[in-house]
Backbone as JSON Lines, residues from 0, in Angstrom:
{"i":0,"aa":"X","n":[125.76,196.81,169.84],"ca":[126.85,196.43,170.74],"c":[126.38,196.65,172.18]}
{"i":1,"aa":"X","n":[126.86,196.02,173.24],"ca":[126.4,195.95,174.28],"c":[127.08,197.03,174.91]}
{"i":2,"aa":"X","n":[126.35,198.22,175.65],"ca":[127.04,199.05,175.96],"c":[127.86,199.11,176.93]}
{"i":3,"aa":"X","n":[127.31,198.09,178.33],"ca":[127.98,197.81,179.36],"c":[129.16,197.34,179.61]}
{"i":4,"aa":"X","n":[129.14,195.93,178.45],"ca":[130.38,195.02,178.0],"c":[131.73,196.49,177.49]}
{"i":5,"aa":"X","n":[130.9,197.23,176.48],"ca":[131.62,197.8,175.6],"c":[132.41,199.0,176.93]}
{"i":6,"aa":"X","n":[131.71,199.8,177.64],"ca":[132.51,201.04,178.52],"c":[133.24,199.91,179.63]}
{"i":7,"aa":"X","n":[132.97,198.45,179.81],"ca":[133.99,197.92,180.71],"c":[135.55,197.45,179.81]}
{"i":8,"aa":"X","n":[135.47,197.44,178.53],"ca":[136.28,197.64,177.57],"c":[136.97,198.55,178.08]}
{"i":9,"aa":"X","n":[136.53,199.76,177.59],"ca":[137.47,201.14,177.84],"c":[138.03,201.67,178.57]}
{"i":10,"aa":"X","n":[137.18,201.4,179.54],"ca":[137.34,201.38,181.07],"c":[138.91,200.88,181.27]}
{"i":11,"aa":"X","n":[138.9,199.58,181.3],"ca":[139.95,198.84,181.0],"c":[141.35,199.48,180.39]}
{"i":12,"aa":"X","n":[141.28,199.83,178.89],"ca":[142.23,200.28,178.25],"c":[142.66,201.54,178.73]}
{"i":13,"aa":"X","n":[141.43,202.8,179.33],"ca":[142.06,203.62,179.95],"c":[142.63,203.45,181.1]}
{"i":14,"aa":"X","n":[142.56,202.66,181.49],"ca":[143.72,201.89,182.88],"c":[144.92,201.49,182.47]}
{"i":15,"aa":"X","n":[145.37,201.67,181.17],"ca":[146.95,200.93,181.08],"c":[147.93,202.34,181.06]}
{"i":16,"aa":"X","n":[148.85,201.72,181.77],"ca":[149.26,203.08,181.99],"c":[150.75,203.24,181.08]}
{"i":17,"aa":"X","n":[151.43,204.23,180.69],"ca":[152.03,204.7,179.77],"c":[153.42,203.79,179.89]}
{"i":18,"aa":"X","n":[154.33,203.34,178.82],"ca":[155.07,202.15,178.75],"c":[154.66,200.79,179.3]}
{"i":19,"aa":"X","n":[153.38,200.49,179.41],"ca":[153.08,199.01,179.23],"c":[151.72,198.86,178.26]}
{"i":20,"aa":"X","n":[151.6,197.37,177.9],"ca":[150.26,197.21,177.15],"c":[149.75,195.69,178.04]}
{"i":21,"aa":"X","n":[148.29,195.42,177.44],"ca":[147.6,194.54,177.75],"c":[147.21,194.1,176.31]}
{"i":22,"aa":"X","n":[146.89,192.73,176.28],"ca":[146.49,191.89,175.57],"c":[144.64,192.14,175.08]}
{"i":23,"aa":"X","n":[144.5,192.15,173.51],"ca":[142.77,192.1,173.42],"c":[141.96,190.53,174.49]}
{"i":24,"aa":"X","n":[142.8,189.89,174.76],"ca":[142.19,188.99,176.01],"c":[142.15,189.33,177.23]}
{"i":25,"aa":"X","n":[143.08,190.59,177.66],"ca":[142.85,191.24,178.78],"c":[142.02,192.11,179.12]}
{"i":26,"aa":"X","n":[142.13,192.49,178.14],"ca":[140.84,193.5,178.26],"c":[139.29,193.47,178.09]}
{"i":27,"aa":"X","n":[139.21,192.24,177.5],"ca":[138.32,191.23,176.78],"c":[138.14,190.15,177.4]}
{"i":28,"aa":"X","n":[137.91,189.33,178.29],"ca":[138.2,188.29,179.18],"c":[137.33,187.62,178.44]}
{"i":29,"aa":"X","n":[138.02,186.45,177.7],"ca":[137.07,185.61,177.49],"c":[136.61,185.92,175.74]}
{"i":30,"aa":"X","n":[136.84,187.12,175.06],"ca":[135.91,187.39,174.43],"c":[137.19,188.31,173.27]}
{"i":31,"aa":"X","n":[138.3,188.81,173.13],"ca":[139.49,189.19,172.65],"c":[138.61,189.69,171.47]}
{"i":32,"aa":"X","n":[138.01,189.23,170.77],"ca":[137.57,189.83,169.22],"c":[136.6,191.04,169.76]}
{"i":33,"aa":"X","n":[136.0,191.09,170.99],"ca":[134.82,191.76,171.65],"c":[135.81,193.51,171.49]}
{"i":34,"aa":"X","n":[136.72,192.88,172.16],"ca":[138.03,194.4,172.36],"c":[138.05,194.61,170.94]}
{"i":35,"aa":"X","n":[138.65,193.83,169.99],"ca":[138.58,194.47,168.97],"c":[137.75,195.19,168.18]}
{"i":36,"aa":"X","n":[136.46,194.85,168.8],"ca":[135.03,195.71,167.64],"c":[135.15,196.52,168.46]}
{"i":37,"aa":"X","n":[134.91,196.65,169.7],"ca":[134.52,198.27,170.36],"c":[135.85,199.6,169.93]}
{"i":38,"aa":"X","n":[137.33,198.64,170.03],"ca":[138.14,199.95,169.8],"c":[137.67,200.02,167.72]}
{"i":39,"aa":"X","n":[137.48,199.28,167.44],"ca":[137.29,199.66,165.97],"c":[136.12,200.74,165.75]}
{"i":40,"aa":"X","n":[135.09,201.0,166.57],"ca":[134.13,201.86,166.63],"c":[134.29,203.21,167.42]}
{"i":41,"aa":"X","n":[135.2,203.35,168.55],"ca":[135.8,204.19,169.39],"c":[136.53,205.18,168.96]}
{"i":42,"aa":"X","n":[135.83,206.51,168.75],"ca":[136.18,207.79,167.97],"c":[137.06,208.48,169.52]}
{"i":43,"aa":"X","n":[136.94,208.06,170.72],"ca":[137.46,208.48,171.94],"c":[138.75,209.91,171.65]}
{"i":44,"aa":"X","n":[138.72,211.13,172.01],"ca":[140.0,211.32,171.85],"c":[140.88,211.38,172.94]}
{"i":45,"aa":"X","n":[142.23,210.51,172.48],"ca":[143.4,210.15,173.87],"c":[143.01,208.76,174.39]}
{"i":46,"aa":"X","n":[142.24,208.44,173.76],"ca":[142.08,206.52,173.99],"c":[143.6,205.83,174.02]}
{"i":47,"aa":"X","n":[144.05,205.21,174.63],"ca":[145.41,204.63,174.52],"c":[145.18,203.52,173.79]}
{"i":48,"aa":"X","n":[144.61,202.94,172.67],"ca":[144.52,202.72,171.53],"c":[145.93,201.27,171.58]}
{"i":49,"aa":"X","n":[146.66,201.91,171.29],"ca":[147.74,201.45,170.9],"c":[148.26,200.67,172.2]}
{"i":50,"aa":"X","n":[148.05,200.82,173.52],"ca":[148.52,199.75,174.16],"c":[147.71,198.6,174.34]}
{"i":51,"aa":"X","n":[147.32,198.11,173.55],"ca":[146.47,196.96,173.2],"c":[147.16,196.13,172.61]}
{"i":52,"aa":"X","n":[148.1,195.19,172.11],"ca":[147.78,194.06,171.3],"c":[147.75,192.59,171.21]}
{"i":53,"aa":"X","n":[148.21,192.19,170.43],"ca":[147.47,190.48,170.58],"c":[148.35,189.75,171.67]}
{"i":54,"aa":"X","n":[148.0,188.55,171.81],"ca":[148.57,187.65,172.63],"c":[149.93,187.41,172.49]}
{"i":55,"aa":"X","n":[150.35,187.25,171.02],"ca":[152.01,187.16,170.77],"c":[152.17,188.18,170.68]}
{"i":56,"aa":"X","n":[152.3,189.54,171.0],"ca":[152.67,190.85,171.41],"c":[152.86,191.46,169.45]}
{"i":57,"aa":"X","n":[152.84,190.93,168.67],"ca":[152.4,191.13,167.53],"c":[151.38,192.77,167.53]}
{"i":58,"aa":"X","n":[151.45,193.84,166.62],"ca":[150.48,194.68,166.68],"c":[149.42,194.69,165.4]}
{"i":59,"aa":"X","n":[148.18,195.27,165.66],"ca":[147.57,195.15,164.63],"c":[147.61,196.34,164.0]}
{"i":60,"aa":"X","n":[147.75,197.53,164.37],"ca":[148.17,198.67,163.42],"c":[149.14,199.12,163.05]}
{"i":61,"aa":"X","n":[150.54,198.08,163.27],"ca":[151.93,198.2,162.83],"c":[152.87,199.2,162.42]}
{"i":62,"aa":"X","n":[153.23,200.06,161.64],"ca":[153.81,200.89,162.16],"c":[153.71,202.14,162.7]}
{"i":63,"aa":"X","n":[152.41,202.38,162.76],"ca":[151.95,203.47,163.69],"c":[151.56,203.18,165.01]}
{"i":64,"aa":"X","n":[151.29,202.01,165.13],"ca":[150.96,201.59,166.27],"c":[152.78,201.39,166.83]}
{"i":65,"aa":"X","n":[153.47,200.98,166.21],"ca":[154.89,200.68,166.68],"c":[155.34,202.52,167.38]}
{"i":66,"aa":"X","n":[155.14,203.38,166.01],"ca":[155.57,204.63,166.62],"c":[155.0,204.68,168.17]}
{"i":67,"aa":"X","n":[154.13,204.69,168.19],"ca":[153.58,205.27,169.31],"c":[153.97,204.42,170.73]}
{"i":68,"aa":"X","n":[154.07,203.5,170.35],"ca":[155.06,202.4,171.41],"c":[156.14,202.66,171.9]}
{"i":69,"aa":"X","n":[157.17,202.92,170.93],"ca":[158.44,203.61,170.96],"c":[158.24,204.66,171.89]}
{"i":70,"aa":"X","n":[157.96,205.52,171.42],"ca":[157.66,207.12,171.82],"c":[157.5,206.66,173.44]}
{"i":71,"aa":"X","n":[156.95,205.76,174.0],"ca":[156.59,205.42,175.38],"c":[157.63,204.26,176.09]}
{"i":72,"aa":"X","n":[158.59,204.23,175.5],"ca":[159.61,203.24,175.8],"c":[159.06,201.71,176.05]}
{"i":73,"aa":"X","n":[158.32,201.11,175.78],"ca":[157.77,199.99,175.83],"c":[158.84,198.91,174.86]}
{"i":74,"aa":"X","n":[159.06,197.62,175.46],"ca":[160.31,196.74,174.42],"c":[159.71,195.69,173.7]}
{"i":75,"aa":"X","n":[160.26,195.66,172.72],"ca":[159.9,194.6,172.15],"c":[161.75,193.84,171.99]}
{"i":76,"aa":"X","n":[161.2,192.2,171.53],"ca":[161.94,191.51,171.48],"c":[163.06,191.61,170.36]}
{"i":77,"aa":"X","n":[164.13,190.64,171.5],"ca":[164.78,191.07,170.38],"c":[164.84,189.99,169.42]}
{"i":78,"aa":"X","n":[164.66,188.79,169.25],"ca":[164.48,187.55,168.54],"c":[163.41,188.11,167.65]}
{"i":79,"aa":"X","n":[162.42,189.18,168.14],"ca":[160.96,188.93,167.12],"c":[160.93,190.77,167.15]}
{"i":80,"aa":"X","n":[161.86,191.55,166.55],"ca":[161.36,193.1,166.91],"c":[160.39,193.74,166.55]}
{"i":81,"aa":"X","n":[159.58,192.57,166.03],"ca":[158.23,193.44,165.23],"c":[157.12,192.83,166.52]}
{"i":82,"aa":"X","n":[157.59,192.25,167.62],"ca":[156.41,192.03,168.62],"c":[156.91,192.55,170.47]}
{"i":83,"aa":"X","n":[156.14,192.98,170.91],"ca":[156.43,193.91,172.08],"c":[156.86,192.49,173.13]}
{"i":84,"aa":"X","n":[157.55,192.46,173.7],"ca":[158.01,191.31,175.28],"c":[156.94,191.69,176.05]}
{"i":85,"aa":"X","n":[156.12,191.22,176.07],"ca":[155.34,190.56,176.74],"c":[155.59,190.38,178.7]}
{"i":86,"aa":"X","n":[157.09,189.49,178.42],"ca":[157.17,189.43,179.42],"c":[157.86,190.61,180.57]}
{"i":87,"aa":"X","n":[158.0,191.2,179.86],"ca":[158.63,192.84,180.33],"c":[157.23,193.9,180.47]}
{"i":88,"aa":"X","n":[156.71,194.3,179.2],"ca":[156.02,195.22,179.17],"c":[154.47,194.73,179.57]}
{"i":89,"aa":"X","n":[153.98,193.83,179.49],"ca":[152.15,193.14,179.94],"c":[152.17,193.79,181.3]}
{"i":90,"aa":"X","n":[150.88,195.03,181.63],"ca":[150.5,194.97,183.11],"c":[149.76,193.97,183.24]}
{"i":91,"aa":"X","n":[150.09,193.2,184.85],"ca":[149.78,192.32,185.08],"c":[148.27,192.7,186.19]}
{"i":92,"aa":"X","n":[147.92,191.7,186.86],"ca":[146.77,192.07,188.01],"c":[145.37,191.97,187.0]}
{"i":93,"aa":"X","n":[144.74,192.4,188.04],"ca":[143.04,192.76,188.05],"c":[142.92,193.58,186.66]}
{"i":94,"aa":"X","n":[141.95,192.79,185.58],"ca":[141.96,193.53,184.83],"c":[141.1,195.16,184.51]}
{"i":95,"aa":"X","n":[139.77,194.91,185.99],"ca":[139.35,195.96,185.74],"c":[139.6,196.71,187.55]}
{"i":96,"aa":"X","n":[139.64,198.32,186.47],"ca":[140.12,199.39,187.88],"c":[139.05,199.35,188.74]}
{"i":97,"aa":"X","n":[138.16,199.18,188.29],"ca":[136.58,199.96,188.74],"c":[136.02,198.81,190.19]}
């Protein structure tokens, strides 16, 4: 794995800050499956993990990933409650801090 690609990953995810998430394309520009292998390898402890998910605000570790959402007041919809609003909770801007 590319290490550079991979710590501008993390980099990234440790930039989201508590009740919002970003998209594996946000964090991933261009490359969304890229986010997904590095956090799949990422033993990190306190990685914010969980404010990651897909484009339709859909999660991929579902109800633990939901707990931990909750716990941070982040919304999901109410038409779709198994996927986070997007248009409420997505930080927006520059995706990297650095």
């Amino acid at each position: 794995m590319n290490d550079v690609r991979a710590e501008a990953v993390l980099r990234r995810i440790r930039a989201i800050p508590e009740g919002f998430v970003r998209t594996y394309g946000d964090v991933s520009p261009g490359a969304p499956r890229f986010a997904g292998s590095v956090l799949s390898t990422s033993d990190e402890p306190g990685l914010p993990w969980h404010r990651v998910v897909r484009a339709d605000g859909s999660l991929a570790k579902g109800q633990r990933q939901r707990a931990l959402l909750d716990a941070e007041g982040v919304p999901f919809r109410a038409a779709r409650p198994d996927r986070v609003d997007l248009r409420v909770a997505r930080l927006r801007g520059d995706v990297d801090p650095a």
